[in-house]
PAFIBA-75738 format. One record per residue: residue in one letter; x, y, z of N, C-alpha, C, O, CB in turn. Coordinates in pm, whole numbers, m for minus. Each point is the difference from the previous one (the first is absolute). Glycine has a CB too. Layout:
! PAFIBA-75738
A;X;Y;Z;X;Y;Z;X;Y;Z;X;Y;Z;X;Y;Z;
...
//
This chain:
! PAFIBA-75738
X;4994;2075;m4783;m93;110;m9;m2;72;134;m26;m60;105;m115;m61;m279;
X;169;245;168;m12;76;153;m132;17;62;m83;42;m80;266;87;13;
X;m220;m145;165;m118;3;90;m54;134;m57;m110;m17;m54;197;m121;284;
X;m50;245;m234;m58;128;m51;m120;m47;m111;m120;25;m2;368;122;38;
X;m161;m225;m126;m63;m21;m152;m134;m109;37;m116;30;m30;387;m7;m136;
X;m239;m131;226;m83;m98;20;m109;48;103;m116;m25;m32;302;m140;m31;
X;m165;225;173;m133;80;39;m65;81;m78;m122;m8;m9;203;5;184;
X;8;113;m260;m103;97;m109;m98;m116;m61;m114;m22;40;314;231;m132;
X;m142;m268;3;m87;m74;m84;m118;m66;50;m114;7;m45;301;m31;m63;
X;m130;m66;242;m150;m63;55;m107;148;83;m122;14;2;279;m317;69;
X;m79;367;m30;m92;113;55;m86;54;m130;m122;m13;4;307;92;200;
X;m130;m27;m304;m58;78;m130;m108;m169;m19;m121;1;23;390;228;m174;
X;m228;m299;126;m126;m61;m58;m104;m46;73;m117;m5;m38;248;m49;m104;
X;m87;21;251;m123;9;140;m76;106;13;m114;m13;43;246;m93;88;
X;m89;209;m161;m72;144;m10;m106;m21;m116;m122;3;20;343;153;56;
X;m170;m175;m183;m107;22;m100;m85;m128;28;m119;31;10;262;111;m201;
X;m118;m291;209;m133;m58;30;m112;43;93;m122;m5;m14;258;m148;m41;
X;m40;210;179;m88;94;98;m83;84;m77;m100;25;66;267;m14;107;
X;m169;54;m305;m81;79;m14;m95;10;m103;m64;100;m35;212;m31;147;
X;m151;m224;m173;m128;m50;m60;m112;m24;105;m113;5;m49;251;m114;m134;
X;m132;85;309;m122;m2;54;m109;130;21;m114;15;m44;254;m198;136;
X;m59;268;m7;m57;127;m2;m43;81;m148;m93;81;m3;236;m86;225;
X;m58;m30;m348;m36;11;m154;m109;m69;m13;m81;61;m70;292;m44;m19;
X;m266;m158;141;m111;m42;m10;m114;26;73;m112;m46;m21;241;m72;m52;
X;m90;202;170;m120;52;80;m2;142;m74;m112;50;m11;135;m187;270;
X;57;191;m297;m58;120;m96;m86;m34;m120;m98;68;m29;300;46;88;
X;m163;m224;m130;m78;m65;m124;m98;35;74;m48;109;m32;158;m304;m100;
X;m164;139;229;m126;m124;22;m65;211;67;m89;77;m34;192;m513;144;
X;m32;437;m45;m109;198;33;m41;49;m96;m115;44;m2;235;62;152;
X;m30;m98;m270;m43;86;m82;m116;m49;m102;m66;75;m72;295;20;112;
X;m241;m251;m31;m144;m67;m89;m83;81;122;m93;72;m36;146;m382;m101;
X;m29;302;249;m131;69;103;m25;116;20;m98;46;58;124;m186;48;
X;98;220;m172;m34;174;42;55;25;131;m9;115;43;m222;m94;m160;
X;275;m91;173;43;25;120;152;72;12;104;m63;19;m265;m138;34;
X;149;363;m71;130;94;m6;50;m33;145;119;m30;m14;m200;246;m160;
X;49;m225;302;62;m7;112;108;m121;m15;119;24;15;m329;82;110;
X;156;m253;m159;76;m109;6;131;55;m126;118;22;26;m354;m228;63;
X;169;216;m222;62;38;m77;162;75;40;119;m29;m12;m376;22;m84;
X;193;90;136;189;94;89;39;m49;106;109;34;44;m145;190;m82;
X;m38;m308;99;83;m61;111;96;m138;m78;121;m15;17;m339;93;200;
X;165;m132;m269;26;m112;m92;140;51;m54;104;m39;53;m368;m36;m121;
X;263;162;m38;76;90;m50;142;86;32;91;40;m73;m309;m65;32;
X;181;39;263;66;53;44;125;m160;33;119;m3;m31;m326;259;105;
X;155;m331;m29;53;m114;45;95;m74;m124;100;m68;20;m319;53;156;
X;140;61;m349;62;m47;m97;179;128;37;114;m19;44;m417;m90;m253;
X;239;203;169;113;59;40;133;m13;54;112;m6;m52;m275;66;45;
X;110;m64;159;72;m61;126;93;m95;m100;72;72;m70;m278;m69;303;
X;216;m92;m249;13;m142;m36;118;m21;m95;87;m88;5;m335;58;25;
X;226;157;m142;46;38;m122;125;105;17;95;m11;m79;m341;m36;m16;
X;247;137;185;121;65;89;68;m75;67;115;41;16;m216;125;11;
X;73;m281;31;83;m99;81;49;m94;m105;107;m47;36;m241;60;189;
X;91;m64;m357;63;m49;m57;132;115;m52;118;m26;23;m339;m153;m55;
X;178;301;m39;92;54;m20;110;19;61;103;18;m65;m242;30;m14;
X;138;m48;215;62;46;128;137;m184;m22;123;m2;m6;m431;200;216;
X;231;m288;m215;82;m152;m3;89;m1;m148;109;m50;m27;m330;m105;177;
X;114;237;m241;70;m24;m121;120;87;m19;81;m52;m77;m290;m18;m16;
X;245;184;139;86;87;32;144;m36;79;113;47;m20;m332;70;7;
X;176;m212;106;55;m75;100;75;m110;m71;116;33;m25;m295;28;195;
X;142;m200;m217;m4;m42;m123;142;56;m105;89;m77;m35;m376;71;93;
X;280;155;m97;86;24;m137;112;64;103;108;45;m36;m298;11;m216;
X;145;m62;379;177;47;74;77;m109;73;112;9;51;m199;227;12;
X;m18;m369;m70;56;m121;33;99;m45;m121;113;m48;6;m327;m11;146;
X;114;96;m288;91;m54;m131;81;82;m12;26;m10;m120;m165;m91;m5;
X;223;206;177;48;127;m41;157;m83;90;113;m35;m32;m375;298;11;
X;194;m263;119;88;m71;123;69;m132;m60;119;m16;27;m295;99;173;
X;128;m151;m257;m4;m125;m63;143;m8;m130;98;m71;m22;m412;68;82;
X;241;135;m126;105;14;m101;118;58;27;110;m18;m52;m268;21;m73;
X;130;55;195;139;53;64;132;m106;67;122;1;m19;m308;198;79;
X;95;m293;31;63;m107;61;66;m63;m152;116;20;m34;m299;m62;286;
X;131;1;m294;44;m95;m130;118;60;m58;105;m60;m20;m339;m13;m46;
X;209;216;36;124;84;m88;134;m1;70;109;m20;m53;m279;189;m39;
X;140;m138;258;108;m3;62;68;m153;m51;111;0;m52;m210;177;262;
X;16;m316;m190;15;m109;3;130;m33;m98;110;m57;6;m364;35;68;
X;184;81;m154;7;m22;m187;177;76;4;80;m47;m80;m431;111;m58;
X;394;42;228;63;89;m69;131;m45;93;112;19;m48;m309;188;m51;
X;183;m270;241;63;m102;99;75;m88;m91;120;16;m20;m306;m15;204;
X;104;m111;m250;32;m117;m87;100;71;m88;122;m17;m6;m354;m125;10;
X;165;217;m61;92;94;m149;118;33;41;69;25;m99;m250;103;m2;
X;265;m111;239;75;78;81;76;m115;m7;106;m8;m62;m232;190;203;
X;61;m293;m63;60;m105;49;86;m104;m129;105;m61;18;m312;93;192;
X;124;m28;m343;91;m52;m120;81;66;m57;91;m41;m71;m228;m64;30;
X;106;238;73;128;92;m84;105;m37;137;81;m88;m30;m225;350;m144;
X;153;m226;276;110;m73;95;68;m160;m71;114;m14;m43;m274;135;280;
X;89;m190;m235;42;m138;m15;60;32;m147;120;m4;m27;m309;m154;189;
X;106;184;m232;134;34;m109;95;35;m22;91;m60;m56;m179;69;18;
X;84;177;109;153;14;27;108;m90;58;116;m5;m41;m216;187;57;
X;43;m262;96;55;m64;81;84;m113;m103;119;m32;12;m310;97;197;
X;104;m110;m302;55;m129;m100;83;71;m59;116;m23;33;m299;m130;m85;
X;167;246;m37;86;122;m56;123;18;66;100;4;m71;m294;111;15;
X;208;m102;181;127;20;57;91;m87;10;122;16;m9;m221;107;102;
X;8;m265;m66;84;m132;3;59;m9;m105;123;m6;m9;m246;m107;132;
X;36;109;m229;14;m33;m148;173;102;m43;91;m35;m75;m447;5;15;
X;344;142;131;88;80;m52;158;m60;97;113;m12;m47;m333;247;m28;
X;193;m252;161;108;m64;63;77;m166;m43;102;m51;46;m236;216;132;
X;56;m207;m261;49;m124;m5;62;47;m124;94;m56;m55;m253;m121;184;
X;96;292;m173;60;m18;m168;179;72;67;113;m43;m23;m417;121;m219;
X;269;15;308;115;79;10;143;m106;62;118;34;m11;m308;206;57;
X;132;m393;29;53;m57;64;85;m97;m80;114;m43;19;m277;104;143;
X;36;m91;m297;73;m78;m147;78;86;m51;109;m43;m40;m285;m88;m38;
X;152;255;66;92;114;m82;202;m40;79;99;m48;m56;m392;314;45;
X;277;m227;118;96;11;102;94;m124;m15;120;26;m10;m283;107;167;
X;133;m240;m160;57;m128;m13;128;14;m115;122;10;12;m373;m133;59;
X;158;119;m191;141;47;m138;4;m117;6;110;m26;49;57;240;m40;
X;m246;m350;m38;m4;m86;m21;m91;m43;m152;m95;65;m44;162;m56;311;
X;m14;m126;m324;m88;m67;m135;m52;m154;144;43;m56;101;165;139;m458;
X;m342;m80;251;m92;m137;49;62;m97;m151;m12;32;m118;m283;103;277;
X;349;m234;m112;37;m87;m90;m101;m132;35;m32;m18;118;296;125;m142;
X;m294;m161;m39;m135;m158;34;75;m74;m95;36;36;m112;m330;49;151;
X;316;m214;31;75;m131;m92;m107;m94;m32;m62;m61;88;297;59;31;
X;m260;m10;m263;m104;m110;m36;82;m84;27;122;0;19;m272;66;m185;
X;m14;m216;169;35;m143;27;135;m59;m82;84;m78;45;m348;48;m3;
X;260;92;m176;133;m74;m71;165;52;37;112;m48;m14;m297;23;m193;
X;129;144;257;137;71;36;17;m42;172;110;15;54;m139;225;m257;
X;m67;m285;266;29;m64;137;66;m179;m33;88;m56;65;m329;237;70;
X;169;m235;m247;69;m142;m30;126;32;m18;82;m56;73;m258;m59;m179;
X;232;223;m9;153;m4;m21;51;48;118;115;m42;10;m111;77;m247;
X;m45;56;361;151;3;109;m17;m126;47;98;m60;43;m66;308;58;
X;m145;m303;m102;15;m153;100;75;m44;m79;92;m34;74;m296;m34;41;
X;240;37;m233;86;m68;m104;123;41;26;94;m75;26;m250;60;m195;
X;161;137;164;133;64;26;58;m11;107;120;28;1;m176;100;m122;
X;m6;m171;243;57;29;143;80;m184;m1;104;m44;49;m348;277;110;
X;130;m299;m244;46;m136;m7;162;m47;m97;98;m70;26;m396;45;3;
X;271;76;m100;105;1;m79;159;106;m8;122;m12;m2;m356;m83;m95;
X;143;180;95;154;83;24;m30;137;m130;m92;7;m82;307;m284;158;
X;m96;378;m54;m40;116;m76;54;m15;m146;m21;86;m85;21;63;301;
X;77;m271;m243;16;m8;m190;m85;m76;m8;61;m107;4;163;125;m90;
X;m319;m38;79;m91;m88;m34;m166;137;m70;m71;10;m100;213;m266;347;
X;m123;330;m113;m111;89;m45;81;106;m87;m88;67;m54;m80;m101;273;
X;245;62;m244;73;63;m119;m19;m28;m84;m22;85;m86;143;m55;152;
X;m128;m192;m103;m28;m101;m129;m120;15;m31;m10;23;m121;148;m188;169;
X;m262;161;19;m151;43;0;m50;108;m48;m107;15;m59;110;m114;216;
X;116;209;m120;m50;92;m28;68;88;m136;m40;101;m59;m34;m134;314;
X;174;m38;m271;6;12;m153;m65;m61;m110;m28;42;m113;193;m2;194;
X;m184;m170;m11;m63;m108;m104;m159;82;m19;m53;m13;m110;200;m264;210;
X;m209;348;m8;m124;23;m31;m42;130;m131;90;59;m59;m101;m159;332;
X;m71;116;m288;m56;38;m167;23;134;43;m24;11;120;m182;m189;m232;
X;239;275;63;m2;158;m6;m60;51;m109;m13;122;1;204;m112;108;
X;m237;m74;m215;m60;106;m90;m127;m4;34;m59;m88;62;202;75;m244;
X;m196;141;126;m159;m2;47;m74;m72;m55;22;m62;m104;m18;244;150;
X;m125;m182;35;m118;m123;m64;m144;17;m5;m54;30;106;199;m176;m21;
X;m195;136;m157;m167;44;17;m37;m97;37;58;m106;m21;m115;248;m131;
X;m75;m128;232;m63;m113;78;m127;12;m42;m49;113;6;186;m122;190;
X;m210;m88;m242;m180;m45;22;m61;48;82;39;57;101;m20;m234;m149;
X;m126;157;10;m135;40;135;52;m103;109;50;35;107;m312;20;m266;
X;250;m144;131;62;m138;48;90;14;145;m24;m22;118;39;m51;m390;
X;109;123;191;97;35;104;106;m115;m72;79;m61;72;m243;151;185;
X;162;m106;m351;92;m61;m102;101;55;m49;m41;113;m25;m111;m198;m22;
X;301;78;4;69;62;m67;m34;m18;m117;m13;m119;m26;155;120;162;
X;m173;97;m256;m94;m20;m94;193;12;m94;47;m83;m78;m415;210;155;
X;408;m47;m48;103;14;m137;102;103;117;m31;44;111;m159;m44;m424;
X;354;17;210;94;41;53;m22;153;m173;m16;m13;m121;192;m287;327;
X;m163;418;m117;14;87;m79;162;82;m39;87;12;86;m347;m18;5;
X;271;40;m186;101;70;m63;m36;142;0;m112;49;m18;173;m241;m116;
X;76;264;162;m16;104;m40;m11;69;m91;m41;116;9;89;m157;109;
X;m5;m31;m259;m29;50;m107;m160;m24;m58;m52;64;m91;314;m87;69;
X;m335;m105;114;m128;21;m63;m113;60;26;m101;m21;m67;178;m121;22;
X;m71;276;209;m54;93;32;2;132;m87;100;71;m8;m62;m194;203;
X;m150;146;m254;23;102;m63;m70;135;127;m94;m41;69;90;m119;m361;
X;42;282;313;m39;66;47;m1;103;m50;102;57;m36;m76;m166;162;
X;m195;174;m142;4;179;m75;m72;94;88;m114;2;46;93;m75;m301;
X;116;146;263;m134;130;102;m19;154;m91;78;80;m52;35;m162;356;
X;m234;74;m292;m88;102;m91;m17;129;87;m42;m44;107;m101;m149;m237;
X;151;307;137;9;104;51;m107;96;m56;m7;116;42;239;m176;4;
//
């Protein structure tokens, strides 16, 4: 909170308690008729009531000040993530351009295909020839499981497309 704001406020309300007393010495004249106290009373309420105005004024240029600070704050931060983004953005664009450039495939060898070169390195290259003929080529549907549920034919796919 800026000092501007926090003095208005305690000044403005110090003012107006200041000016229930002299309000109570006007009460208390006017049960007596007494016009002299009455406007002096009155004058002092016054007084009292301009000086609050005067803090409360003071006060809405502290909050004025206040909001302003914040927006700048606010608009700093806003500056500062659109940077960092671009900034990721650029990286981001360089690595792709860096994968592009290569002209390379990512190949990953599962565990069973890492057992057969160990097999293979052990044995020799007619051996994984034999493996790899001997192994199943027709297709196969699998279970939820992860089961080979059945070996399919091509003649027992029927396929229709509707237009």
């Amino acid at each position: 909170m800026n000092t501007k704001t926090m003095e208005g406020i305690a000044g403005a309300g110090t003012n107006m308690k200041l000016a229930n007393t002299p309000l109570r010495v006007y009460k208390e004249a006017r049960r007596q008729n007494d016009t002299a106290a009455m406007e002096r009373s009155m004058g002092y309420v016054g007084d009292f009531s301009d000086k609050a105005d005067e803090y409360k004024a003071e006060a809405r240029e502290g909050m004025k000040e206040d909001a302003e600070a914040a927006r700048e704050k606010l608009q700093a931060e806003c500056e500062k993530a659109v940077q960092k983004r671009r900034e990721e953005q650029a990286e981001l664009e360089k690595r792709m351009e860096k994968d592009k450039n290569q002209n390379s495939d990512r190949v990953e060898i599962s565990e069973g295909g890492r057992a057969l070169l160990k097999e293979d390195a052990a044995q020799g290259e007619a051996s994984t020839q034999e493996k790899i003929s001997s192994a199943r080529t027709e297709p196969v549907i699998y279970t939820r499981t992860g089961e080979a549920d059945g070996i399919v034919n091509a003649q027992d796919v029927n396929i229709s497309v509707s237009v």
